[in-house]
N, CA, C and O atoms as a CHARMM CRD file, in Angstrom:
* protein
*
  380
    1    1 UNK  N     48.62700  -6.00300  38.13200 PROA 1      0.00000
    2    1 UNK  CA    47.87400  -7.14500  38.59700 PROA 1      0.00000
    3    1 UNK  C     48.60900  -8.44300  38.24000 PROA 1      0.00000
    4    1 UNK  O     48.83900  -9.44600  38.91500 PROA 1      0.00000
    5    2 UNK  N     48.97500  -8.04900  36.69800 PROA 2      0.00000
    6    2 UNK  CA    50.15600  -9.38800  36.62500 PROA 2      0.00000
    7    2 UNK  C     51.18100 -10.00400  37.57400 PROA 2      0.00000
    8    2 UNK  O     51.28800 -11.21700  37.75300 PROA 2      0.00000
    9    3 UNK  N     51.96000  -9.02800  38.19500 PROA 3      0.00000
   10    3 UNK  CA    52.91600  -9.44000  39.29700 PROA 3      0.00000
   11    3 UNK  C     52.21200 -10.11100  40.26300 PROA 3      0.00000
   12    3 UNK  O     52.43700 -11.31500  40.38300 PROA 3      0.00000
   13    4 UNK  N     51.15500  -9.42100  41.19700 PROA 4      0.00000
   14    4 UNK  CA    50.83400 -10.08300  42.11900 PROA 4      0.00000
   15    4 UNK  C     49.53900 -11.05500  41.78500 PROA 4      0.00000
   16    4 UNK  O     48.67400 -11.17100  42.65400 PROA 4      0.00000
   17    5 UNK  N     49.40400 -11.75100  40.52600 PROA 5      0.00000
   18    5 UNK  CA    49.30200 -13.23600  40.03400 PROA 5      0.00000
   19    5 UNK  C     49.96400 -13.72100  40.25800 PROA 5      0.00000
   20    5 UNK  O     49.76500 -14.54000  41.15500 PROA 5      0.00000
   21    6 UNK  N     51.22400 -13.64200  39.68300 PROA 6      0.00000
   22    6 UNK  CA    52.67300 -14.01100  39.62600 PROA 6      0.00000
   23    6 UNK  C     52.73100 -14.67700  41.13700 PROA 6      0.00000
   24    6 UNK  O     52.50900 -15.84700  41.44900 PROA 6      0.00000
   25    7 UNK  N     53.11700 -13.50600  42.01300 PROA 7      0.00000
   26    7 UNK  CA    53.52300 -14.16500  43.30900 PROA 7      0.00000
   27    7 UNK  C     52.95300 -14.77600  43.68400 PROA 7      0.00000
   28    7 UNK  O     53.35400 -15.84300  44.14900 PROA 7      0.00000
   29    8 UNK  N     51.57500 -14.36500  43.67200 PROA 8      0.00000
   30    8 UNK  CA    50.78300 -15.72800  44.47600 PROA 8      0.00000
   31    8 UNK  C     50.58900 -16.75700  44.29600 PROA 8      0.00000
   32    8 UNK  O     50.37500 -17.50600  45.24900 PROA 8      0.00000
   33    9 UNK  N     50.58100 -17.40000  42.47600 PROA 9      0.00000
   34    9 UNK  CA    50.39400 -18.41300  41.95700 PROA 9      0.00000
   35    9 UNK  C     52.26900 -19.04300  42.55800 PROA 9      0.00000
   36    9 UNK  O     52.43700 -20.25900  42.64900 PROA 9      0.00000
   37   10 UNK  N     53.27800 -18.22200  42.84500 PROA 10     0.00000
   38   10 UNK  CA    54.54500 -19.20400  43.05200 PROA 10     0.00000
   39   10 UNK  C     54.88600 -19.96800  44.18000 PROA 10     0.00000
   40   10 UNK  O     54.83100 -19.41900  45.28100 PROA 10     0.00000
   41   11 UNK  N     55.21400 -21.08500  44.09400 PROA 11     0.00000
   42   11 UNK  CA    55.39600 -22.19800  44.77500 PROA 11     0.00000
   43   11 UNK  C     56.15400 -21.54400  46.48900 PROA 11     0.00000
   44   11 UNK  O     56.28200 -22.19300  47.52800 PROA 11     0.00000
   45   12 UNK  N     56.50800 -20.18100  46.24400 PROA 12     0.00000
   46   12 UNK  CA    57.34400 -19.61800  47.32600 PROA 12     0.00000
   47   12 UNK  C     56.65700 -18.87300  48.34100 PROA 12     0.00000
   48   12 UNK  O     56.98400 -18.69400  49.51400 PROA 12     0.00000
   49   13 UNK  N     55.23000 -18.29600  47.44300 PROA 13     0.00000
   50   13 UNK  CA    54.03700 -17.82200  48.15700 PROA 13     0.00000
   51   13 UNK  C     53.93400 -18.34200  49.87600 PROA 13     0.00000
   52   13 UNK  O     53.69700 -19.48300  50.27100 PROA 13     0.00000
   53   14 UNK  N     54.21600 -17.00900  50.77600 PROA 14     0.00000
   54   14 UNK  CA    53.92600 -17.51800  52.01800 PROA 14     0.00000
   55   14 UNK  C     53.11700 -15.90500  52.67400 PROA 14     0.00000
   56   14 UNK  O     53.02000 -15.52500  53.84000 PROA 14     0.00000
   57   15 UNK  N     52.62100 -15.21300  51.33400 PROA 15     0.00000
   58   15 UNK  CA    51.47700 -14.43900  52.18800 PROA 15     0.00000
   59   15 UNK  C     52.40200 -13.10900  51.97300 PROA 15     0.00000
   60   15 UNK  O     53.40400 -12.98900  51.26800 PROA 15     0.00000
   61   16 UNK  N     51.71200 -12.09500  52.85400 PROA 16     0.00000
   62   16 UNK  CA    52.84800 -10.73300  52.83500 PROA 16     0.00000
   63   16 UNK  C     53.56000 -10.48400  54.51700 PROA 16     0.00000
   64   16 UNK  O     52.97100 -10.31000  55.58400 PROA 16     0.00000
   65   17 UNK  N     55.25000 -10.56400  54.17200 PROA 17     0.00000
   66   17 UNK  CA    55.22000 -10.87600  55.24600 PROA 17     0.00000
   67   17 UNK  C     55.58900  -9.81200  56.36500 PROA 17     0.00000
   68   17 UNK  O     56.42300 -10.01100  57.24800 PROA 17     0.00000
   69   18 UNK  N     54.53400  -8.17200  56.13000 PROA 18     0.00000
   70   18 UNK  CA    54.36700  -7.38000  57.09700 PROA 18     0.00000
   71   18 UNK  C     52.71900  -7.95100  57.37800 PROA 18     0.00000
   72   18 UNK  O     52.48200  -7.02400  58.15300 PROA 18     0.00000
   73   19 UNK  N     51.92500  -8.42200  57.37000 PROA 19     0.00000
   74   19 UNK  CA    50.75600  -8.99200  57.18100 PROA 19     0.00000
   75   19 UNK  C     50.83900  -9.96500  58.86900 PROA 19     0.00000
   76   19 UNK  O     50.47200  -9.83300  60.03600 PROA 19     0.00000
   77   20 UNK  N     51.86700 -11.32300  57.64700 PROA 20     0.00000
   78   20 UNK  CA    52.08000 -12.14600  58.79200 PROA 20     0.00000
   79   20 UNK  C     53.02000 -11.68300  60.37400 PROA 20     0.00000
   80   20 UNK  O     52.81500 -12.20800  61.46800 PROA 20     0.00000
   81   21 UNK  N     53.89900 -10.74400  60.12900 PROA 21     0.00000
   82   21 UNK  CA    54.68000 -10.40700  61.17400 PROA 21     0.00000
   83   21 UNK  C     53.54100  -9.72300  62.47100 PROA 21     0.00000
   84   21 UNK  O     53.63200  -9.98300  63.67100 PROA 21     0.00000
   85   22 UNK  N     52.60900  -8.90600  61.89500 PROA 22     0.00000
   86   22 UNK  CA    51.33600  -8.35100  62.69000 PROA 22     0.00000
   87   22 UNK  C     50.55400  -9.39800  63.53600 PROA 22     0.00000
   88   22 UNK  O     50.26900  -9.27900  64.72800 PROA 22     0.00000
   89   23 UNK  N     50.32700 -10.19300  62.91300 PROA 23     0.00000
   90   23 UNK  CA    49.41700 -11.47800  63.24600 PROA 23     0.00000
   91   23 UNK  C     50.52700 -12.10200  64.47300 PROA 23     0.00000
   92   23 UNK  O     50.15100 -12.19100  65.64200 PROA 23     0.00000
   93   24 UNK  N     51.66800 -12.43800  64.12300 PROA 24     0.00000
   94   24 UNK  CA    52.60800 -12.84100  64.81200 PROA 24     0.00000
   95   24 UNK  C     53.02400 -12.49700  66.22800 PROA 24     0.00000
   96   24 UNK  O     52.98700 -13.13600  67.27900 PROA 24     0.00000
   97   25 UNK  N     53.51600 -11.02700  65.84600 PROA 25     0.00000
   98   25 UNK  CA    54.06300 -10.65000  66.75100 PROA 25     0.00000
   99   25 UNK  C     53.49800  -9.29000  67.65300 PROA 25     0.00000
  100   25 UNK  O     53.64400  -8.91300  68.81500 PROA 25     0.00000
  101   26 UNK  N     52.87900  -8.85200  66.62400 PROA 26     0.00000
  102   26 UNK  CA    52.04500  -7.43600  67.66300 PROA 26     0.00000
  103   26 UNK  C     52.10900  -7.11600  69.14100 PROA 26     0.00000
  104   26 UNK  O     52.64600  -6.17400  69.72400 PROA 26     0.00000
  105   27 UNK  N     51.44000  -8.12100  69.58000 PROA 27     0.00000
  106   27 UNK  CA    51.38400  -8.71500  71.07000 PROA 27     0.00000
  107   27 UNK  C     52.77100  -8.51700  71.79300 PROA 27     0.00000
  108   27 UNK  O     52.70600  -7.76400  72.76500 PROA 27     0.00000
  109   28 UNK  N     53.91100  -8.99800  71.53600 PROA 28     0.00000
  110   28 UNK  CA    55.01100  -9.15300  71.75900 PROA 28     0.00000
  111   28 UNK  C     55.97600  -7.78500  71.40300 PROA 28     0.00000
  112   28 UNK  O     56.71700  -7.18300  72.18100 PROA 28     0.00000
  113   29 UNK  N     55.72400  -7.51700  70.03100 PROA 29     0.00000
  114   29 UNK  CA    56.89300  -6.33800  69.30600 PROA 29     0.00000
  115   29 UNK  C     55.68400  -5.05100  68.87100 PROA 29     0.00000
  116   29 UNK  O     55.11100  -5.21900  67.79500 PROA 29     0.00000
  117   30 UNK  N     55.42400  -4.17200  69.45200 PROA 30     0.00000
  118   30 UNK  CA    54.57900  -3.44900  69.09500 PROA 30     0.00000
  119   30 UNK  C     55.11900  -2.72300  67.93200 PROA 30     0.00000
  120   30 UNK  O     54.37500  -2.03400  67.23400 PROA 30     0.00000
  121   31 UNK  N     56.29300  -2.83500  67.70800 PROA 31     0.00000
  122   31 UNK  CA    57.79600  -1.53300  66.56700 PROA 31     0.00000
  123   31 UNK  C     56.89000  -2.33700  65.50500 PROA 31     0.00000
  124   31 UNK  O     56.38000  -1.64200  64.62600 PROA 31     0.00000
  125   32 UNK  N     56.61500  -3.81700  65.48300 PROA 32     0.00000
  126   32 UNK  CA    56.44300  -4.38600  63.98700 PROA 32     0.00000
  127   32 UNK  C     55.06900  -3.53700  63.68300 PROA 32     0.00000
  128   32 UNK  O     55.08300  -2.91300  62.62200 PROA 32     0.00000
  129   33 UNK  N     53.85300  -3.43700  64.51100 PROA 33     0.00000
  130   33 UNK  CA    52.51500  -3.12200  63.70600 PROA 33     0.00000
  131   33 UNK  C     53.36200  -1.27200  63.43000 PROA 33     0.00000
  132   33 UNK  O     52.73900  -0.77700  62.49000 PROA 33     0.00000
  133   34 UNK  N     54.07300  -0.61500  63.75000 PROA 34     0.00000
  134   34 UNK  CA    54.58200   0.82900  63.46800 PROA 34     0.00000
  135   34 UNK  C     55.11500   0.41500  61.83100 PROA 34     0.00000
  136   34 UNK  O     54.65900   0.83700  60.76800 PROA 34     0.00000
  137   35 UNK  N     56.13500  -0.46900  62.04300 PROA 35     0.00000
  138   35 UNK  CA    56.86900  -0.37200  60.60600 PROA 35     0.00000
  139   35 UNK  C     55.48700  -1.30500  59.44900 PROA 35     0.00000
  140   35 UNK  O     55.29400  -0.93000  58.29300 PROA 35     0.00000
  141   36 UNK  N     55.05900  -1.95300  59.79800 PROA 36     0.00000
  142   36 UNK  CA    53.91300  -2.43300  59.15900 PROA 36     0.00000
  143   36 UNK  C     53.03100  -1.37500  58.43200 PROA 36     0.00000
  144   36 UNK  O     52.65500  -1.39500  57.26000 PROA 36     0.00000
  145   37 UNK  N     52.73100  -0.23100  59.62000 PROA 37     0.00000
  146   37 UNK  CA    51.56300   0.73400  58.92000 PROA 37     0.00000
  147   37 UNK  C     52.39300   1.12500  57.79200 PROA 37     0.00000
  148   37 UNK  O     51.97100   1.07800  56.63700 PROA 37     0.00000
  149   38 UNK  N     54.18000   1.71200  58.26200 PROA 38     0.00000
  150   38 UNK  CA    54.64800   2.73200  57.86000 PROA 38     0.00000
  151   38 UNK  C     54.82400   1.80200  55.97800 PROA 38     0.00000
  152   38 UNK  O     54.74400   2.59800  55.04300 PROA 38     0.00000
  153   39 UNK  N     55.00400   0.52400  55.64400 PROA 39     0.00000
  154   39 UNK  CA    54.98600  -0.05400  54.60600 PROA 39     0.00000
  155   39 UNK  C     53.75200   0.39200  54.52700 PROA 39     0.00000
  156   39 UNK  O     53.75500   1.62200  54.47400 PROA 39     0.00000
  157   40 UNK  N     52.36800  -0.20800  54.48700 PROA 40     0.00000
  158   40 UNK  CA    50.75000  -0.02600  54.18600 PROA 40     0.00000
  159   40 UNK  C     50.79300   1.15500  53.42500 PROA 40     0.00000
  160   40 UNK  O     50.41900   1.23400  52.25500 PROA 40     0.00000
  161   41 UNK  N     51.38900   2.34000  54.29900 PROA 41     0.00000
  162   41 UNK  CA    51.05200   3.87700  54.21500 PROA 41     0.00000
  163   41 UNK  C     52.24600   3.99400  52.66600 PROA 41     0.00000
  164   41 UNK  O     51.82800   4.85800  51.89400 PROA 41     0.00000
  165   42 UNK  N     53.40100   3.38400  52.21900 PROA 42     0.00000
  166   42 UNK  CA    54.10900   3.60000  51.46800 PROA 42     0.00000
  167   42 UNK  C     53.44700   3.24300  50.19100 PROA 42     0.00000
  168   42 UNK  O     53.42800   3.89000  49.14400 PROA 42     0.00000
  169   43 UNK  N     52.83100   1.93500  50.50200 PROA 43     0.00000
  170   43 UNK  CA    51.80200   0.64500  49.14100 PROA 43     0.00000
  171   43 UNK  C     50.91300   1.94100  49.05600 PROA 43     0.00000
  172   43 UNK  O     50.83700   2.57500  48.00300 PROA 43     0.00000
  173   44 UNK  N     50.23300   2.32200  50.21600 PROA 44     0.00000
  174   44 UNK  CA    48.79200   3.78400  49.59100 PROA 44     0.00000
  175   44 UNK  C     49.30600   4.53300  48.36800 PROA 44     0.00000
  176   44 UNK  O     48.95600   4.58000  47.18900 PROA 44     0.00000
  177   45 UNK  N     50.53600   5.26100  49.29300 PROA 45     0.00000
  178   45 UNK  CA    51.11000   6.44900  48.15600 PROA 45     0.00000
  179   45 UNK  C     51.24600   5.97700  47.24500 PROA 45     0.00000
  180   45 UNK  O     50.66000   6.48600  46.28900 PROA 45     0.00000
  181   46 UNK  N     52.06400   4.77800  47.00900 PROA 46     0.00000
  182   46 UNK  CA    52.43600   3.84700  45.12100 PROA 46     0.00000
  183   46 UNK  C     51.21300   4.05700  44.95900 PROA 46     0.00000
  184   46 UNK  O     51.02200   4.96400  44.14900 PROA 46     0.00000
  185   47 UNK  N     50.28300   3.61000  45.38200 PROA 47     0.00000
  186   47 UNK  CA    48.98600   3.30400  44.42600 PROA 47     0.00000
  187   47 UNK  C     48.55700   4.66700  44.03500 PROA 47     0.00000
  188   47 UNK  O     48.39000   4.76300  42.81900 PROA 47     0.00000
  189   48 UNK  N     48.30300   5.87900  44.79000 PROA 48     0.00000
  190   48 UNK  CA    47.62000   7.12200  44.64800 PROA 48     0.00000
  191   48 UNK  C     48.57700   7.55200  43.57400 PROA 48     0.00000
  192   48 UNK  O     48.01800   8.11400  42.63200 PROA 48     0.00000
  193   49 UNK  N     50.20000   7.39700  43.45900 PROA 49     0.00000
  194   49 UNK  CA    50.42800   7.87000  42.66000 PROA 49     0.00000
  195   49 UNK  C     49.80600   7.21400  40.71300 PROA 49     0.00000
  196   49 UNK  O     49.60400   7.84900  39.67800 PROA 49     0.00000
  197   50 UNK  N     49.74800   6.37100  40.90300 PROA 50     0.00000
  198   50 UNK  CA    49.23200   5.91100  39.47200 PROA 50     0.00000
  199   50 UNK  C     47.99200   6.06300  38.84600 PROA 50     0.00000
  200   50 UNK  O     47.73300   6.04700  37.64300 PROA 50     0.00000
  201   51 UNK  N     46.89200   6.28700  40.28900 PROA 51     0.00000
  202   51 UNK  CA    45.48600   6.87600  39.98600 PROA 51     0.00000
  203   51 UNK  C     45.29300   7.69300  38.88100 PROA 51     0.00000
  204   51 UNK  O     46.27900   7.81200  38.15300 PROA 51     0.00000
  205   52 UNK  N     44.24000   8.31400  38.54700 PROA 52     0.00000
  206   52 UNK  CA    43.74800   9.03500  37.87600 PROA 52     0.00000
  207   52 UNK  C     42.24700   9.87800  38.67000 PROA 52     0.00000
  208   52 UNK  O     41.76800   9.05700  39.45200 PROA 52     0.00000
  209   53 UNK  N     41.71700  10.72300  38.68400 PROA 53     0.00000
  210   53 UNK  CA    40.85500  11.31000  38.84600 PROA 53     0.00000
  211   53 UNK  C     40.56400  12.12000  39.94700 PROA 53     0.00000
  212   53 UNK  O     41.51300  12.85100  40.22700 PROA 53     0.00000
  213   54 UNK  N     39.42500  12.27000  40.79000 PROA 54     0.00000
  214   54 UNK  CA    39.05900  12.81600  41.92700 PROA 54     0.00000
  215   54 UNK  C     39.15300  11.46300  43.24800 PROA 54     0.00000
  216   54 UNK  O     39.21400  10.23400  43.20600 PROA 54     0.00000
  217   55 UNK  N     39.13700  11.99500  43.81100 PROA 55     0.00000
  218   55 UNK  CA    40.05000  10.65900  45.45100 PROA 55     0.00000
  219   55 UNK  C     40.61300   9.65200  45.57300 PROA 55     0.00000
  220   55 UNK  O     40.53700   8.50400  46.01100 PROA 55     0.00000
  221   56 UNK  N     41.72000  10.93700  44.65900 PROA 56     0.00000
  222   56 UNK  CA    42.71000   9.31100  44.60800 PROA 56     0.00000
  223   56 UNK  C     43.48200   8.56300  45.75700 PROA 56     0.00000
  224   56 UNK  O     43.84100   7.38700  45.80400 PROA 56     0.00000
  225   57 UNK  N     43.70700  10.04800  47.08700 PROA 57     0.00000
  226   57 UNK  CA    43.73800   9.13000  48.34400 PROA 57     0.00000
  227   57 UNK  C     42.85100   8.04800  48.66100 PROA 57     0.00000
  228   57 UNK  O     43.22900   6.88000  48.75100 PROA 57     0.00000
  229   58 UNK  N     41.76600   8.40500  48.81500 PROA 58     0.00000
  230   58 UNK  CA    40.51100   7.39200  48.89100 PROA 58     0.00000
  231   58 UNK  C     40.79400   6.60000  48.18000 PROA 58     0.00000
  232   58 UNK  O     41.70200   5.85800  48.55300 PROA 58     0.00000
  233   59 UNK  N     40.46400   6.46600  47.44900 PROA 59     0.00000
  234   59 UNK  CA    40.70300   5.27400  46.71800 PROA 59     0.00000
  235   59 UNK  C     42.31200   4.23200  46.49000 PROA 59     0.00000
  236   59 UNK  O     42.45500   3.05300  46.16900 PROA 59     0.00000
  237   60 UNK  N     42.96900   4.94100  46.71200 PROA 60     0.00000
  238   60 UNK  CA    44.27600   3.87300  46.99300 PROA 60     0.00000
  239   60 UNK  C     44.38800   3.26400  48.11900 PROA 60     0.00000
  240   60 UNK  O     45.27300   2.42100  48.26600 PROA 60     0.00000
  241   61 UNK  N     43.36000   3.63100  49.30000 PROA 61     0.00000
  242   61 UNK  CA    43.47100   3.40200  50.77000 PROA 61     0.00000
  243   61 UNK  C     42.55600   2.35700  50.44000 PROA 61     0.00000
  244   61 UNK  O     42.97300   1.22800  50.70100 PROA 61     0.00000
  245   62 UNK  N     41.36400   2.44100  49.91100 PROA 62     0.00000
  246   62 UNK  CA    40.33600   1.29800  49.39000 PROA 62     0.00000
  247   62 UNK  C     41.16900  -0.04500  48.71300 PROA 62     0.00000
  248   62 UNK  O     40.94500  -1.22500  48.98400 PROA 62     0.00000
  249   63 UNK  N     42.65900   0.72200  47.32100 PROA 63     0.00000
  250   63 UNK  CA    42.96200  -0.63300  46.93400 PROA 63     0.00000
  251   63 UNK  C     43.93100  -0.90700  47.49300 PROA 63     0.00000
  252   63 UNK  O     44.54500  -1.84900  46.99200 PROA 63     0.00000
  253   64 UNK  N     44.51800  -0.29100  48.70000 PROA 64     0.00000
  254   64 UNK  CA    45.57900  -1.53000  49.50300 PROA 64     0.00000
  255   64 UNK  C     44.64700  -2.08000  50.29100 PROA 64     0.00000
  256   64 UNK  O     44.73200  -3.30100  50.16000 PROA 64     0.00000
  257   65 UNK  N     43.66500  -1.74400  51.16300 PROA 65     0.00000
  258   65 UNK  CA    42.91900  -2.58000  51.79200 PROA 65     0.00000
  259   65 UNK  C     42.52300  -4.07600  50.65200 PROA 65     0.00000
  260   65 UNK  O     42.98200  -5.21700  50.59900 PROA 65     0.00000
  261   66 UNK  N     41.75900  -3.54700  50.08500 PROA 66     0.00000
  262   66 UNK  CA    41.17600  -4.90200  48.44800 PROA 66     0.00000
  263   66 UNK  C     42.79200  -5.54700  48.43300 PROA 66     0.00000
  264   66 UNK  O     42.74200  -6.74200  48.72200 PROA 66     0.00000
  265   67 UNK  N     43.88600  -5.18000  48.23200 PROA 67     0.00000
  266   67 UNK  CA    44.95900  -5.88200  47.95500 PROA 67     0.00000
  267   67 UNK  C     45.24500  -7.00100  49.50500 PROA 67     0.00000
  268   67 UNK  O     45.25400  -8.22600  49.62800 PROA 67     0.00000
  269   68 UNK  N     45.40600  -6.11100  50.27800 PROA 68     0.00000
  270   68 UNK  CA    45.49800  -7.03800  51.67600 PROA 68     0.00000
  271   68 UNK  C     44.84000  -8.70800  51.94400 PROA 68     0.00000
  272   68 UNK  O     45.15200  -9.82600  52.35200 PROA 68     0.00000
  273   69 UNK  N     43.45500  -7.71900  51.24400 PROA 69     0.00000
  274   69 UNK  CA    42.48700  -9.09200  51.27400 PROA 69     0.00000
  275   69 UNK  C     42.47800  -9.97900  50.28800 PROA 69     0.00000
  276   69 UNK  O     42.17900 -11.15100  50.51800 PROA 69     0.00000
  277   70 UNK  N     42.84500  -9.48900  48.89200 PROA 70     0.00000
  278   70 UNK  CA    43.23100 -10.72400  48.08200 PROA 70     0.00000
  279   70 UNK  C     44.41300 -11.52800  48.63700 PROA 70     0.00000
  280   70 UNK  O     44.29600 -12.75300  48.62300 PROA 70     0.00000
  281   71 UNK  N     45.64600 -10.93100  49.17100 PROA 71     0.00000
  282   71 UNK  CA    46.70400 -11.52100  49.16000 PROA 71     0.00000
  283   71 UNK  C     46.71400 -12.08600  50.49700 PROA 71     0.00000
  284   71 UNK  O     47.84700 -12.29100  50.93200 PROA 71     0.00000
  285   72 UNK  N     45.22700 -12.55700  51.67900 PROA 72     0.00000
  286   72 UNK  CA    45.15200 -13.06900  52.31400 PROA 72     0.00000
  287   72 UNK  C     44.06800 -14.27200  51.96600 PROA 72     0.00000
  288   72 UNK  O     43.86200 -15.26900  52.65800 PROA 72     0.00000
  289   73 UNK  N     43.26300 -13.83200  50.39400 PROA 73     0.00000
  290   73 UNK  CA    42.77500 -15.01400  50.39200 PROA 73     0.00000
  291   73 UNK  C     43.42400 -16.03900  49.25700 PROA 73     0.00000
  292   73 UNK  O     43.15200 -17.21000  48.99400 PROA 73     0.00000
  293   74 UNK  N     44.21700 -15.28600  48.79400 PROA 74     0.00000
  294   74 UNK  CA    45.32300 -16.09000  47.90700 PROA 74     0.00000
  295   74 UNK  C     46.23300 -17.40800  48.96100 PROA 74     0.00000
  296   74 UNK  O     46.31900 -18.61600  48.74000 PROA 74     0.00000
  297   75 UNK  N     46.84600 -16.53900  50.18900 PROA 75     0.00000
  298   75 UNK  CA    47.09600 -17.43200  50.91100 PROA 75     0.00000
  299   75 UNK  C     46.74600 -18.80200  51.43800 PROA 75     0.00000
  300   75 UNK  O     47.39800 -19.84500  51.38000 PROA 75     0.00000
  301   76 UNK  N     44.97800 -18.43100  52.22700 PROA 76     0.00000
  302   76 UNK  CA    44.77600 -19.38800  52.91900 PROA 76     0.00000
  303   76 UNK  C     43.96400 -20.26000  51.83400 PROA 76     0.00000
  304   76 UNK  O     44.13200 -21.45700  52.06600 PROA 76     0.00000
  305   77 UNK  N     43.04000 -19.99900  50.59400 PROA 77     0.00000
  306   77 UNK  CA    42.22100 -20.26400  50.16400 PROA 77     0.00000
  307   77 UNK  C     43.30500 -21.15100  48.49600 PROA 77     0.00000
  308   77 UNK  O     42.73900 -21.80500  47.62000 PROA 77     0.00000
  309   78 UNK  N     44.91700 -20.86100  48.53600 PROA 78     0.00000
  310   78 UNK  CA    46.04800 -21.01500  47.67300 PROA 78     0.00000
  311   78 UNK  C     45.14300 -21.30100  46.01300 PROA 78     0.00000
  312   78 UNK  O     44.98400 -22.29400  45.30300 PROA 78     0.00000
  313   79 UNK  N     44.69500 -19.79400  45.92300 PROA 79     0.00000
  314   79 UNK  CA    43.82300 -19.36000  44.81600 PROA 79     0.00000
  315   79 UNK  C     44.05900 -18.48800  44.35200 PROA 79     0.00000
  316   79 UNK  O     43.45400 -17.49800  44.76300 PROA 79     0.00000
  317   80 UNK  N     45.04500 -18.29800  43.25100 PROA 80     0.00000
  318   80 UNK  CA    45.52800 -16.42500  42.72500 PROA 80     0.00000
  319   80 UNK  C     44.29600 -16.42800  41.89100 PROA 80     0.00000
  320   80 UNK  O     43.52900 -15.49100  42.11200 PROA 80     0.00000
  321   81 UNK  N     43.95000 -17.26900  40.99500 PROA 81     0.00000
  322   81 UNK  CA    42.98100 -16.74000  40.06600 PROA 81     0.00000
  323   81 UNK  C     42.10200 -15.98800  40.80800 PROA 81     0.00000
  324   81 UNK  O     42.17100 -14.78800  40.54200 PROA 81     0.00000
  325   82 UNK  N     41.31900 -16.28000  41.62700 PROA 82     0.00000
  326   82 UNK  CA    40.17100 -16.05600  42.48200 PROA 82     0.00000
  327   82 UNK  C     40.83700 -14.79000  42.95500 PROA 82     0.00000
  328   82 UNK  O     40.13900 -13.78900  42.79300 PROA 82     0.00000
  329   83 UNK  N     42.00200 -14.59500  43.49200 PROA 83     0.00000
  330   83 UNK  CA    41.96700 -13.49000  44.24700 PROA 83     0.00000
  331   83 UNK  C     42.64300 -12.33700  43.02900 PROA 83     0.00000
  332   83 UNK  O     42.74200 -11.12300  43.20800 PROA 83     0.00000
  333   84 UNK  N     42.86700 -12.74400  42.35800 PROA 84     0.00000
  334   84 UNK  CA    43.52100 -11.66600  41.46400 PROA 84     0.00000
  335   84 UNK  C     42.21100 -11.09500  40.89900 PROA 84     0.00000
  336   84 UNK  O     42.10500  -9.87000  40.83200 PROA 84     0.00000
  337   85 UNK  N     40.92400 -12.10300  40.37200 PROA 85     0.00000
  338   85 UNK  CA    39.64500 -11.91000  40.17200 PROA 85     0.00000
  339   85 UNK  C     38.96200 -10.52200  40.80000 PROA 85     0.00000
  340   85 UNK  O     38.57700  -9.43200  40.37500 PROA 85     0.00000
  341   86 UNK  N     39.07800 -11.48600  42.53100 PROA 86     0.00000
  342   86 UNK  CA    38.46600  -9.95300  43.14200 PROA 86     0.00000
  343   86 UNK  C     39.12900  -8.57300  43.06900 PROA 86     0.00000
  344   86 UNK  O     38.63900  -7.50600  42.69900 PROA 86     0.00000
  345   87 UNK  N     40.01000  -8.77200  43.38500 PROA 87     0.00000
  346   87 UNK  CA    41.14800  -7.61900  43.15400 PROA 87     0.00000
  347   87 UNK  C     40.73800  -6.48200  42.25000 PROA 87     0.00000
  348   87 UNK  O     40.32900  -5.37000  42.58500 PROA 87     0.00000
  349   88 UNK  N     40.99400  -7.14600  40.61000 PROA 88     0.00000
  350   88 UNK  CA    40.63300  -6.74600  39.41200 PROA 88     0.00000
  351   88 UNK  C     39.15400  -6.19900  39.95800 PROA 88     0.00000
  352   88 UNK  O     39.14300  -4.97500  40.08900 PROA 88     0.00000
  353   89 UNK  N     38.27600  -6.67000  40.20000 PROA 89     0.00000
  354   89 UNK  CA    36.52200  -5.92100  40.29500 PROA 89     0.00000
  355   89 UNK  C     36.73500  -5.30500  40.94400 PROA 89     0.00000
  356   89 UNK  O     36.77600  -4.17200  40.46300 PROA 89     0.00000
  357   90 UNK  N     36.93000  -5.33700  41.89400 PROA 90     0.00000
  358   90 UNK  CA    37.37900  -3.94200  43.68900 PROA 90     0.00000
  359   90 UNK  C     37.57200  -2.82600  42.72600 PROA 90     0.00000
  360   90 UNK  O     36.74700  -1.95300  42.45800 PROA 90     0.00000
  361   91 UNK  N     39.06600  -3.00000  42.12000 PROA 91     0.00000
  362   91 UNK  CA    39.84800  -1.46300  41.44600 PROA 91     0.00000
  363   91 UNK  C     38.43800  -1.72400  40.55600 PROA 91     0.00000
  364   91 UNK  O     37.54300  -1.40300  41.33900 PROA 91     0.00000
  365   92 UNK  N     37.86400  -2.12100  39.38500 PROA 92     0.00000
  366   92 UNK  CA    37.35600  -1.52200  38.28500 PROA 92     0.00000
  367   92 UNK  C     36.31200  -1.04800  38.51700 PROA 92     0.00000
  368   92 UNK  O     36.01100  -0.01500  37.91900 PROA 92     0.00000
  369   93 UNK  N     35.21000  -1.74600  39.65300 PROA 93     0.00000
  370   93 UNK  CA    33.79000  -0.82200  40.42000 PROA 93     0.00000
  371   93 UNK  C     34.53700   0.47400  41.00900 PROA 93     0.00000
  372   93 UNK  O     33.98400   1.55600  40.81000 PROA 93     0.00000
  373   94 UNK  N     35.79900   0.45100  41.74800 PROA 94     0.00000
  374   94 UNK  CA    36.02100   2.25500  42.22100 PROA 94     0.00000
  375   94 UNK  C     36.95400   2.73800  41.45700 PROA 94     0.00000
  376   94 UNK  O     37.81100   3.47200  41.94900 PROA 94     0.00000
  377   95 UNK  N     36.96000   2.36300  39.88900 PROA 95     0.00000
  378   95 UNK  CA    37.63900   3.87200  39.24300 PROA 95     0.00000
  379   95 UNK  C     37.19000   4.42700  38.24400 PROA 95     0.00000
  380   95 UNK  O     37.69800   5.47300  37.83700 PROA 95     0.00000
């Protein structure tokens, strides 16, 4: 959770940019929302691997989604506390 404080609180913070490339370009480059999932689907596995317990697929699919959304309201809302906040409750209510 420290790191992605880190990034978001840095002055270089411009969001995640398979996130923004979707928003962007979808319409236009359909390859980007493919390589987009195929990152998403890579962030799941990192996360499932560090889990602990019973669904840990489930539940890593739950915290890249929760991550997505902090690190979109970190963006527009340029609030890590707040979003590192939610973040932190998301993972600690589902584990």
């Amino acid at each position: 959770m420290r790191a992605l404080h880190e990034w978001w609180a840095s002055p270089s913070f411009r969001g995640c940019a398979f996130l923004n490339a979707v928003v962007e370009l979808a319409g236009a480059q359909p390859e980007v929302v493919a390589l987009s999932q195929q990152h998403k689907a890579q962030m799941t596995a990192a996360i499932a691997q560090v889990l602990r317990g019973p669904l840990r697929a489930e539940r890593a699919a739950r915290a890249t989604l929760a991550a997505d959304g902090a690190i979109l309201h970190a963006q527009v809302h340029q609030n890590p506390d707040a979003a590192a906040s939610l973040l932190e409750a998301l993972l600690r209510a589902d584990g």
